[in-house]
C-alpha positions as CSV (number, residue, x, y, z in Angstrom):
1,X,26.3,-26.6,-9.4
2,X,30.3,-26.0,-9.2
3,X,31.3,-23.5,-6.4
4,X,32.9,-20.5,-7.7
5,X,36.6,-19.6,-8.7
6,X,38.4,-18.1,-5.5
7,X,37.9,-14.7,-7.4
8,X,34.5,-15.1,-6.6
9,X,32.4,-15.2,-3.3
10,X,29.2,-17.0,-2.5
11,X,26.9,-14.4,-0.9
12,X,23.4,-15.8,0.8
13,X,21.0,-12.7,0.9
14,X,17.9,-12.5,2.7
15,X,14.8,-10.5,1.7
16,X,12.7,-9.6,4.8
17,X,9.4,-8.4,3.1
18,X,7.3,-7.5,6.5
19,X,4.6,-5.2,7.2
20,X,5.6,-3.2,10.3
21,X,3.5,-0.9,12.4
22,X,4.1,2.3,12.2
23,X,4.9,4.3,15.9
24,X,5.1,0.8,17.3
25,X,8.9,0.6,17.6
26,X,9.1,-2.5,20.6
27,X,6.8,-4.6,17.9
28,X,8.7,-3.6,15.3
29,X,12.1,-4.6,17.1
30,X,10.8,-7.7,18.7
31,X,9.5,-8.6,15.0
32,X,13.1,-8.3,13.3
33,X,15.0,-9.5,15.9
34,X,12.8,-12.8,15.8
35,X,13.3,-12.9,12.2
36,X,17.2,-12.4,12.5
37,X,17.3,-15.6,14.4
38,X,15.4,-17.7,11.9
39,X,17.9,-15.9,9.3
40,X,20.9,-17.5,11.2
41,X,19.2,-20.9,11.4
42,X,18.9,-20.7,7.7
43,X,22.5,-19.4,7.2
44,X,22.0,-15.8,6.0
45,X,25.3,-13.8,5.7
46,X,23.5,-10.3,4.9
47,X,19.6,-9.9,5.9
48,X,17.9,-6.6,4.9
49,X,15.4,-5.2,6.1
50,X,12.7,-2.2,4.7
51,X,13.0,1.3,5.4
52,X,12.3,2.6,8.7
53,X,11.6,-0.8,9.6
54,X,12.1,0.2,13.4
55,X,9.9,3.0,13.2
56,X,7.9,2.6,10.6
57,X,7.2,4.0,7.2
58,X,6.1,7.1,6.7
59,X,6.4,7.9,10.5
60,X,5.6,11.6,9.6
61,X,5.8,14.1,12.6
62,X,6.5,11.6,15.5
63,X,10.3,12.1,14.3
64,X,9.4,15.3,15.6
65,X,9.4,13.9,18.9
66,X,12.6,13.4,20.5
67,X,11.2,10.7,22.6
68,X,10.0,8.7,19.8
69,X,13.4,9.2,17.6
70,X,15.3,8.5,21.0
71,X,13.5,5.2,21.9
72,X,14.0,4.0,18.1
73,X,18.2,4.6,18.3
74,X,18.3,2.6,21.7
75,X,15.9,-0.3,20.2
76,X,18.3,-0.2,17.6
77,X,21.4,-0.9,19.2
78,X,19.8,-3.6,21.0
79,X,19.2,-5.4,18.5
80,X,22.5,-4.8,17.2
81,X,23.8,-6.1,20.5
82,X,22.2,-9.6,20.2
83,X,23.7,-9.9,16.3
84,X,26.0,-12.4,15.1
85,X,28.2,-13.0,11.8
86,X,25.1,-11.9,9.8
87,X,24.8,-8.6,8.1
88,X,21.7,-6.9,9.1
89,X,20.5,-3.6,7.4
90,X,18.1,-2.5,9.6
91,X,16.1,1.1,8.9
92,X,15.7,3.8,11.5
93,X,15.9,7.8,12.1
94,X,19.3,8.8,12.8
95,X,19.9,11.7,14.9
96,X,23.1,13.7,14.3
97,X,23.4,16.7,16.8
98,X,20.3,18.6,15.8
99,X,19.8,16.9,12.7
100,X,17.4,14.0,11.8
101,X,18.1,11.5,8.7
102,X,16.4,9.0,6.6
103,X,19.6,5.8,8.0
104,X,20.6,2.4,7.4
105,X,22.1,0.6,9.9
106,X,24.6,-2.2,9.2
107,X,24.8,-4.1,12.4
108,X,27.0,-7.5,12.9
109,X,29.2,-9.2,15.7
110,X,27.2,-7.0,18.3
111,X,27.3,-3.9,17.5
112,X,26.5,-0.7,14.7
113,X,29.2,-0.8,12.7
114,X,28.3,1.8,10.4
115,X,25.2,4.1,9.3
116,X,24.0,5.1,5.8
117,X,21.9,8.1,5.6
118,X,20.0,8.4,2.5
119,X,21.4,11.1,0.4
120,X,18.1,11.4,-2.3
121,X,15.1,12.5,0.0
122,X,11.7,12.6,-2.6
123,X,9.4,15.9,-2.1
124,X,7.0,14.6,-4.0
125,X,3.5,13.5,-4.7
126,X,2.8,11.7,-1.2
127,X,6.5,11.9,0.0
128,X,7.4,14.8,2.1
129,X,10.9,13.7,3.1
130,X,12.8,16.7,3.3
131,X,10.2,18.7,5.9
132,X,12.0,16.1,8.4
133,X,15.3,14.4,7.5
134,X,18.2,16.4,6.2
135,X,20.5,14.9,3.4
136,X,23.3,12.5,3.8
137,X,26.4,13.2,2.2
138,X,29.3,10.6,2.6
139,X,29.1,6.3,2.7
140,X,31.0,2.8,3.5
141,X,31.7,0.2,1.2
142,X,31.4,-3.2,3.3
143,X,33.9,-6.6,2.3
144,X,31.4,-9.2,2.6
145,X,33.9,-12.7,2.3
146,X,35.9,-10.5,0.0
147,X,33.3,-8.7,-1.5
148,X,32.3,-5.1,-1.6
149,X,29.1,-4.2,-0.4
150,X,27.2,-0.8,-0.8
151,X,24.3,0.3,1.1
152,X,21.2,2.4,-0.3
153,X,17.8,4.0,0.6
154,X,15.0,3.8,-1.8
155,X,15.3,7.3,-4.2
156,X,18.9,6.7,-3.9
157,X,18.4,3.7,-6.4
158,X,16.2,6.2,-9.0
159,X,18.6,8.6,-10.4
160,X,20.8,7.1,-12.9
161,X,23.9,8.6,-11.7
162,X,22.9,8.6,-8.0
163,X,24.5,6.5,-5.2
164,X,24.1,3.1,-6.4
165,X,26.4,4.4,-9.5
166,X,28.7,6.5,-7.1
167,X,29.2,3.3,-4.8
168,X,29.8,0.9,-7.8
169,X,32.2,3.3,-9.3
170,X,34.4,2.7,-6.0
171,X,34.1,-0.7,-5.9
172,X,30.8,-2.3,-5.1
173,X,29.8,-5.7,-6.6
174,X,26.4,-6.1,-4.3
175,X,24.1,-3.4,-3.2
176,X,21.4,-3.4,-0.5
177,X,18.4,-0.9,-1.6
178,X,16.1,-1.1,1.2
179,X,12.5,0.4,0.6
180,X,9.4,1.8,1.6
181,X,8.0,2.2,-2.1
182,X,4.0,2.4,-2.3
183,X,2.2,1.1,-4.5
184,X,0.0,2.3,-7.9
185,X,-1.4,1.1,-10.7
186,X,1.6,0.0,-13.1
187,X,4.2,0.6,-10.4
188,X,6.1,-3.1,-10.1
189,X,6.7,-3.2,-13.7
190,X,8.1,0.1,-13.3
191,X,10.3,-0.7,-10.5
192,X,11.4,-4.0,-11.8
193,X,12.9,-2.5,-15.1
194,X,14.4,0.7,-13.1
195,X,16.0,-2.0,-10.9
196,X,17.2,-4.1,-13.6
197,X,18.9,-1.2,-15.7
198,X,20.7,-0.4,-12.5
199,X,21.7,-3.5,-11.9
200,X,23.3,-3.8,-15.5
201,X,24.3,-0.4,-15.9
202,X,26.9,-0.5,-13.3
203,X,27.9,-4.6,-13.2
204,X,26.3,-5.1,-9.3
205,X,23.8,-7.0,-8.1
206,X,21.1,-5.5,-6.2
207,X,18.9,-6.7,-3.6
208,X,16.0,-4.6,-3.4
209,X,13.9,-4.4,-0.4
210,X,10.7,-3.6,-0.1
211,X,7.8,-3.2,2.7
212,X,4.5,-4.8,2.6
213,X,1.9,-3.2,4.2
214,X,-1.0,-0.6,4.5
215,X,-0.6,2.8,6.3
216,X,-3.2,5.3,6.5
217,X,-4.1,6.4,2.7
218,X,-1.3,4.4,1.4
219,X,-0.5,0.8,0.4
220,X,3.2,-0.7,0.1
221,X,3.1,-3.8,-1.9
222,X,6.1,-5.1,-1.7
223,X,7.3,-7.1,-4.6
224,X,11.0,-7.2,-2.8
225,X,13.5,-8.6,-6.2
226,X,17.2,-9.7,-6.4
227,X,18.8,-9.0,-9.5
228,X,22.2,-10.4,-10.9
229,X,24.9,-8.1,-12.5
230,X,23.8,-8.7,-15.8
231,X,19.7,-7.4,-15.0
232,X,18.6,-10.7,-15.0
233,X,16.0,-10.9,-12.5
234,X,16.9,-13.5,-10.1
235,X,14.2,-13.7,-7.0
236,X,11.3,-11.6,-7.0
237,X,8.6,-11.8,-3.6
238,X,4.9,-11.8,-4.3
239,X,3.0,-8.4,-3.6
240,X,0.8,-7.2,-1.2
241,X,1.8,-10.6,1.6
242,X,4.7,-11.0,3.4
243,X,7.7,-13.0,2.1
244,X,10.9,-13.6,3.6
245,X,13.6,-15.4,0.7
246,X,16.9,-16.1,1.0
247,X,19.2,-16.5,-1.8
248,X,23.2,-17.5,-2.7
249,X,24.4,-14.9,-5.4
250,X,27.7,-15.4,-6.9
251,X,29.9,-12.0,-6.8
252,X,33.5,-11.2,-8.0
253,X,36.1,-10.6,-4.9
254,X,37.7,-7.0,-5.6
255,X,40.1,-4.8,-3.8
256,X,38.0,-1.4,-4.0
257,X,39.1,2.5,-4.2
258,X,41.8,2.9,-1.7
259,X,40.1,6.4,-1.1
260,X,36.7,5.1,0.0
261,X,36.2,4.0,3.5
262,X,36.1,0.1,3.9
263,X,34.6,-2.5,6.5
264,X,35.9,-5.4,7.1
265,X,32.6,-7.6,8.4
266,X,32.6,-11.1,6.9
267,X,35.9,-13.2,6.7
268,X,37.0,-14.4,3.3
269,X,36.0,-18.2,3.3
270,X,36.3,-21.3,0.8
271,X,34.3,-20.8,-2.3
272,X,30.7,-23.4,-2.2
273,X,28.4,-24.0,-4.0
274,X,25.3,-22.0,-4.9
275,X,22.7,-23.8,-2.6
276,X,19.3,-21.3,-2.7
277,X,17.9,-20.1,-5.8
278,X,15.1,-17.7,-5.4
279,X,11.7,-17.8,-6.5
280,X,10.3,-15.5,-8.8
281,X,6.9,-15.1,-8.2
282,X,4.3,-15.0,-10.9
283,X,2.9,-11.6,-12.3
284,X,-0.1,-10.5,-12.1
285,X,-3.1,-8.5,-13.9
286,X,-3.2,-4.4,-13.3
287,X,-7.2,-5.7,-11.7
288,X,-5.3,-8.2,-9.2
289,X,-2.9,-5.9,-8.3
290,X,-5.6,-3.2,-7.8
291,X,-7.9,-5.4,-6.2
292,X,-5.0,-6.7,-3.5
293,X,-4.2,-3.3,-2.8
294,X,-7.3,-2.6,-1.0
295,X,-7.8,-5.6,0.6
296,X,-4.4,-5.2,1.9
297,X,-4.9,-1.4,2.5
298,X,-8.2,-2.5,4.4
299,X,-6.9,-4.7,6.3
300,X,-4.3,-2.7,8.3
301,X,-5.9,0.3,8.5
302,X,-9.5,-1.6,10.2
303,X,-6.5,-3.6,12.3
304,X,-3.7,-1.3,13.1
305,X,-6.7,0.7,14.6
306,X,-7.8,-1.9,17.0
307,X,-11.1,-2.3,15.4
308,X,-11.6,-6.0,14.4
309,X,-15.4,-5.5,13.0
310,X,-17.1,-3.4,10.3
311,X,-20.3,-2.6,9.3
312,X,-21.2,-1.4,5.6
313,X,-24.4,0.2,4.2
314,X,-25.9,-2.2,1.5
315,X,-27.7,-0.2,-0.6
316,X,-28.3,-3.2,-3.2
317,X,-25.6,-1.2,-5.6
318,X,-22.2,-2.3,-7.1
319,X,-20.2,0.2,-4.8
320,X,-21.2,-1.2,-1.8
321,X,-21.5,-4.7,-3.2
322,X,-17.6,-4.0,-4.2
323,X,-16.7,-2.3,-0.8
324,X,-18.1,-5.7,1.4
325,X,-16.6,-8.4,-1.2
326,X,-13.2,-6.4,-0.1
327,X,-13.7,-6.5,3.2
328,X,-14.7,-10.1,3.5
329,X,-11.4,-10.6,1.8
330,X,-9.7,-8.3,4.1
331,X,-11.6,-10.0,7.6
332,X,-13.2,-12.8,7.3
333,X,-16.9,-12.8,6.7
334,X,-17.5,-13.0,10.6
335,X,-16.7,-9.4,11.0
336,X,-18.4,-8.1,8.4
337,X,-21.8,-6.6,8.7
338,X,-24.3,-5.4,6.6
339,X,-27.0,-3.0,7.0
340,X,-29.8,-2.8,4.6
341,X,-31.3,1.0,5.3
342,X,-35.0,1.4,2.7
343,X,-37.0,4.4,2.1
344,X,-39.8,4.8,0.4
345,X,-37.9,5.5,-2.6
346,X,-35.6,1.8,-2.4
347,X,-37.0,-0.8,-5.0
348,X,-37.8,-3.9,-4.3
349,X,-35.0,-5.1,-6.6
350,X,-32.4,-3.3,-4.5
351,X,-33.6,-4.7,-1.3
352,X,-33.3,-8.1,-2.4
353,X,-30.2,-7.8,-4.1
354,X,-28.2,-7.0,-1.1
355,X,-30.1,-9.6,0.5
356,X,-28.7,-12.2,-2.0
357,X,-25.1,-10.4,-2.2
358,X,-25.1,-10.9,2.0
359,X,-26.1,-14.4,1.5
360,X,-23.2,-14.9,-1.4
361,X,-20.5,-13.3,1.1
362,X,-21.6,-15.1,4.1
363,X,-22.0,-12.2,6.2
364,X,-25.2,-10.9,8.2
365,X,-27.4,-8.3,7.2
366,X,-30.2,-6.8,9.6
367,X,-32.9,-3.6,7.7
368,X,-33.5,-0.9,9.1
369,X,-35.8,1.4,7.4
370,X,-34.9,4.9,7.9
371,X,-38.8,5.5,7.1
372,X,-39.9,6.8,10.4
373,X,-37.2,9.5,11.0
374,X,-37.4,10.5,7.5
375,X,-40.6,11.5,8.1
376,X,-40.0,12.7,11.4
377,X,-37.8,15.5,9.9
378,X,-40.0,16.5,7.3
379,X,-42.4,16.9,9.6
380,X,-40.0,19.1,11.8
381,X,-39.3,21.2,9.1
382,X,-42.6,21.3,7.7
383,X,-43.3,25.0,8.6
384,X,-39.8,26.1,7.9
385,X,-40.2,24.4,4.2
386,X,-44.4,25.4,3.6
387,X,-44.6,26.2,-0.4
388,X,-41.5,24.8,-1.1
389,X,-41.0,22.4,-3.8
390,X,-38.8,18.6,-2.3
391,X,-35.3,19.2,-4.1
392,X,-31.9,18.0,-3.1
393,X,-32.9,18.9,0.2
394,X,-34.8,16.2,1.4
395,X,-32.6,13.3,-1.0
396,X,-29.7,14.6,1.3
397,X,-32.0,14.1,4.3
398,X,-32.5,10.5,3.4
399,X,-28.4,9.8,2.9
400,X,-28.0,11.8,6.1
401,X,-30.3,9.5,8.4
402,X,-28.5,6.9,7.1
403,X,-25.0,8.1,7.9
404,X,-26.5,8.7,11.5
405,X,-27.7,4.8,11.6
406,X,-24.4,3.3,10.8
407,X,-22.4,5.6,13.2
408,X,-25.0,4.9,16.1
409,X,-24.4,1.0,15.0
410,X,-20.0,1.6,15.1
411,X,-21.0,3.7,18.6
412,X,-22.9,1.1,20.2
413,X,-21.0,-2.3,19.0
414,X,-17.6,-0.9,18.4
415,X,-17.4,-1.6,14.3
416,X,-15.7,0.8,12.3
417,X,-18.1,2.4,9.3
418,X,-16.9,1.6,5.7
419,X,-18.3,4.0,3.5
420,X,-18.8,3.4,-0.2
421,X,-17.7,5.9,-2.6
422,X,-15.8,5.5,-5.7
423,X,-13.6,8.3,-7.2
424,X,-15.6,9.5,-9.8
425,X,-18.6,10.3,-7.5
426,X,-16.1,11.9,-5.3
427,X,-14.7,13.3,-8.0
428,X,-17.3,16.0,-8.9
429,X,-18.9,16.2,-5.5
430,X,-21.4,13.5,-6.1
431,X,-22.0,13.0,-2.3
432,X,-23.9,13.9,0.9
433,X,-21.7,15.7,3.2
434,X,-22.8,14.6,6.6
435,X,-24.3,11.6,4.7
436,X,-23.1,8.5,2.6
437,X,-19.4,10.1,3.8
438,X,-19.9,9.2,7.1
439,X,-17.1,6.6,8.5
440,X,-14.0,5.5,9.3
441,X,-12.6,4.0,6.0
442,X,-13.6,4.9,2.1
443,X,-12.6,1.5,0.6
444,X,-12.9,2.9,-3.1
445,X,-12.1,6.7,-2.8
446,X,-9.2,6.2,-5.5
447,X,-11.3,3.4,-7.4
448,X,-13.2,5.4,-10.6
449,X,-16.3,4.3,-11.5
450,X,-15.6,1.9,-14.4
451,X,-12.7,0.4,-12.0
452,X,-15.0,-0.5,-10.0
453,X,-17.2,-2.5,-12.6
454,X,-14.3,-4.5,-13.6
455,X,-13.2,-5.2,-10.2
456,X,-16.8,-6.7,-9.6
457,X,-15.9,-9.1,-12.8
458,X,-12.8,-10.0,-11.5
459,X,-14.4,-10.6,-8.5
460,X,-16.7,-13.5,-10.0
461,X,-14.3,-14.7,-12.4
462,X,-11.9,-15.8,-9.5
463,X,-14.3,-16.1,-6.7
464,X,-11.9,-16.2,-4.0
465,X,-14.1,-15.5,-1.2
466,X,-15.2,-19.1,0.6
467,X,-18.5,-20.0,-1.4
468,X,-20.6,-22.2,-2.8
469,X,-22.2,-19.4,-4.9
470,X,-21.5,-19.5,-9.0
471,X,-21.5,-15.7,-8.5
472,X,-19.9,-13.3,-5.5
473,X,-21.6,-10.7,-6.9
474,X,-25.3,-11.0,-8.5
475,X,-25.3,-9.9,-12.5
476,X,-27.9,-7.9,-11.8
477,X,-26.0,-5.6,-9.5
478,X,-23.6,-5.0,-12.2
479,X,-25.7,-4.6,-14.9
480,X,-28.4,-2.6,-13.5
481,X,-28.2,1.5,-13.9
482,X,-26.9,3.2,-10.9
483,X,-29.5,4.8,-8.7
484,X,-29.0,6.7,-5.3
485,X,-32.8,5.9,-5.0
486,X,-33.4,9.5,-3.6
487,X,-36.4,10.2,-5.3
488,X,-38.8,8.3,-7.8
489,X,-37.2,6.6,-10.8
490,X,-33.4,8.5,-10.0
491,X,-30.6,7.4,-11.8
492,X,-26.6,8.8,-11.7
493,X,-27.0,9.3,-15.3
494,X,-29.8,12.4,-14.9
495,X,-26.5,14.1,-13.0
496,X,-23.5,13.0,-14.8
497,X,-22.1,11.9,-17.4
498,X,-21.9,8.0,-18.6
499,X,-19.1,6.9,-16.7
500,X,-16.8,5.8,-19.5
501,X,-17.4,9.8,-20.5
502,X,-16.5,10.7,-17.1
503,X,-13.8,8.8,-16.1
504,X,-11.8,9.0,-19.4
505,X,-11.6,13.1,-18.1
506,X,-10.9,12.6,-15.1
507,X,-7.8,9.8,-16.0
508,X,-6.2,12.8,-17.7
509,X,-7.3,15.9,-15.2
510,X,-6.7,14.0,-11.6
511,X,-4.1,11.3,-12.7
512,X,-2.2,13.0,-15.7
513,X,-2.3,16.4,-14.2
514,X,-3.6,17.5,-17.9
515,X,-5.0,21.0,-17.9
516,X,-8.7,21.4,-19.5
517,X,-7.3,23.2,-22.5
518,X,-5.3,20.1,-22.9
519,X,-8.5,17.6,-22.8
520,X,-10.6,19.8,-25.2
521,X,-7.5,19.5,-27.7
522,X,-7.9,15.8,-27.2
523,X,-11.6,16.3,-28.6
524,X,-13.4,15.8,-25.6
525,X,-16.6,18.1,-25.2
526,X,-15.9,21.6,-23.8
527,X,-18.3,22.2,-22.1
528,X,-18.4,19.1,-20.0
529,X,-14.3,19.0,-19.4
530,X,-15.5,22.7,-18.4
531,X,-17.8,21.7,-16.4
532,X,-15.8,18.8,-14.4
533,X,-12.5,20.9,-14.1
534,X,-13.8,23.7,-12.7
């Protein structure tokens, strides 16, 4: 490829897609300084890295700590002490007298040369920005080997006529967005066309950085992309691993507003030649992407943690069938363990369908009937309950000794309990309290029922767990009609609603915020969207 005209400057950008810990600020530091020093090696001129990389993202109250905030600013600038020629934009809280911000620091040649703070702070859905950081107001442009480079934060890139507009409008040709962007269903195509029409829109390329990892409730994908100034997409990283690319974009050399403040960083050099093309990697289904996001959001939240083991109720059912194929993904199969827990209401059918799903996973599975202490209680309560027809009471009883087993199993051996819900059940309070909610993680709490059907046939279409078996999950488990087993010949369907009936309200009630005067007019039955929304 010919090297540029000397209006025009080869840029190599680097994309550090990494899954920081959040609170851990030395790991986080040691982590991008080691990566820095493989960035020089490869001959990066500008490396970015996520948002609050240093401290991690969301790091919630602990910037309420002055400690914390303090020890994040020092890590900060050592780092910055040890840098070279190469750009970094490195994320951490800034403090500013008695102010905290959202900040971008662009550190080169040993030292902070400059700090962003982002100026669009999301209130929002799980965002909650603005309860800790305040606004930032002014910014930099940055000459790069004579071209102009513009810093942003996440929601800064959103608006239209927001920063990234603002800072091409005085001159920028390049712009670092660097992110902490979770994930949902449908989200990367969003972001990749919001990205792109920012990108053409204003004539700039953008390098947009995002974090991969799992934190708490949430799951960051990343999906980190370079685009050119045109929108075409020129890298993009995989989601839900990390990813570190590097890349030589072509930009023009321009002088800039006289007005706006202006680095100098990089020397202008001799034009080359465009060396490193990114990859773009391949898309994926809605089901893949789902289906990665809990393994990944599994993952980190069993190992940031400290547990490394887990132990799962297998009932013989396709939630917790769904729940251990995830975690064998997430662990290995050596740290998964199942615990088959009959009654006298289990079928034989269930007990040897987890049996075989174990088998198919690779993991153990030990039984333990819950038999003897569920008739220990009703015999405890036998006098208390005289003339009293069995009800609800005693089903809970049975999802409640259970609970009880697999806590006494984490106590004793140190696993963490996975419970098994899905979203529907959750949904409309189809649960045991003290029961089947017991544990540490719910795998599936944002997974609805049908969800969770087609997850189990992804599952065994691309068998990715380490098996010999045609099947991960037995047909049987998915076909079969869901049962708690709580009392003689149960099934969910004497409860609720079919699940395709279920789900298709709650899509509009929990995820579309549609009222239930809205639903009805979309000719669902009254009195079940009643029923469900009340």
């Amino acid at each position: 490829m010919a090297a540029p005209l000397l209006t025009h400057a080869t840029v190599r950008i680097g994309l550090a897609q990494i899954n920081p810990v959040v609170g851990d600020i030395a790991s986080n530091a040691t982590r991008v300084s080691r990566i820095y020093a493989d960035a020089i090696d490869r001959g990066c001129e500008v490396l970015a890295f996520p948002e609050l990389v240093l401290t991690g993202y969301p790091p919630e109250d602990l910037v309420l700590k002055s400690g914390f905030v303090k020890d994040n600013i020092e890590a900060l600038h050592s780092f910055a002490a040890t840098t070279t020629s190469c750009v970094a934009v490195v994320g951490f809280v800034d403090r500013v007298g008695d102010e905290l911000f959202n900040a971008a620091a662009i550190c080169a040649h040993g030292r902070v040369h400059n700090v962003y703070h982002k100026q669009l702070l999301p209130n929002y859905s799980v965002f909650d920005e603005q309860r800790y950081f305040s606004a930032g107001k002014d910014f930099s442009l940055f000459r790069i080997n004579g071209a102009l480079m513009g810093v942003t934060i996440c929601e800064d890139i959103w608006e239209p006529s927001g920063p990234v507009a603002t800072q091409a409008q005085a001159g920028a040709v390049l712009n670092i967005n660097i992110n902490g962007s979770p994930f949902h269903r449908g989200k990367s195509g969003e972001r990749q066309q919001m990205v792109s029409e920012r990108a053409r829109d204003n004539k700039c390329v953008i390098a947009y950085v995002n974090q991969v990892c799992g934190q708490d409730e949430l799951v960051f994908d990343g999906g980190s992309m370079l685009f050119d100034a045109s929108g075409a997409l020129l890298a993009k990283s995989a989601q839900f691993v990390e990813e570190i690319q590097f890349v030589d974009v072509v930009v023009p050399r321009t002088p800039g507003d006289p007005n706006v403040d202006i680095k100098e960083l990089l020397p202008v050099v001799a034009p080359r030649e465009v060396e490193l093309t990114g990859t773009i990697a391949a898309a994926t289904s809605d089901i893949e992407q789902m289906y990665e996001a809990l393994v990944l959001g599994t993952r980190d939240y069993v190992r940031k943690n400290g547990f490394t083991d887990v132990v799962i109720g297998l009932s013989g059912g396709i939630d917790s069938a769904l729940v251990a194929a995830i975690a064998v993904d997430a662990l290995g199969a050596k740290h998964v363990h199942g615990v088959s827990m009959p009654s006298r209401y289990s079928s034989e059918g269930s007990r040897t369908d987890a049996a075989i799903l174990a088998n198919n996973l690779g993991i153990d599975m030990q039984t333990i009937s819950i038999e003897p202490a569920f008739e220990a209680y009703l015999q405890m309560t036998a006098t208390s309950f005289a003339g009293l027809q069995q009800d609800l009471t005693e089903e809970n009883l049975q999802s409640r000794v259970r609970g009880t087993t697999l806590m006494a199993l984490s106590n004793k051996f140190g696993w963490m309990v996975l419970t098994t819900g899905n979203k529907s059940e959750l949904a409309v309070g189809y649960f045991t309290l003290y029961g089947d909610s017991v544990g540490g993680y719910a795998v599936i709490k944002d997974l609805l029922k049908t969800s969770v059907y087609a997850m189990c046939r992804y599952i065994n279409t691309r068998n990715t767990i380490t098996t010999n078996k045609s099947e991960v999950i037995p047909e049987v488990v998915i076909t079969k009609p869901p049962s708690a087993e709580l009392r003689p010949d149960q099934r969910d369907d004497q409860s609720l609603p079919p699940y395709d009936v279920l789900d298709a309200i709650l899509e509009l009630f929990v995820e579309k915020d549609q009222t239930a005067a809205e639903i009805i007019a979309l000719g669902h039955d009254e009195t079940l969207v009643r029923r469900i929304s009340r």
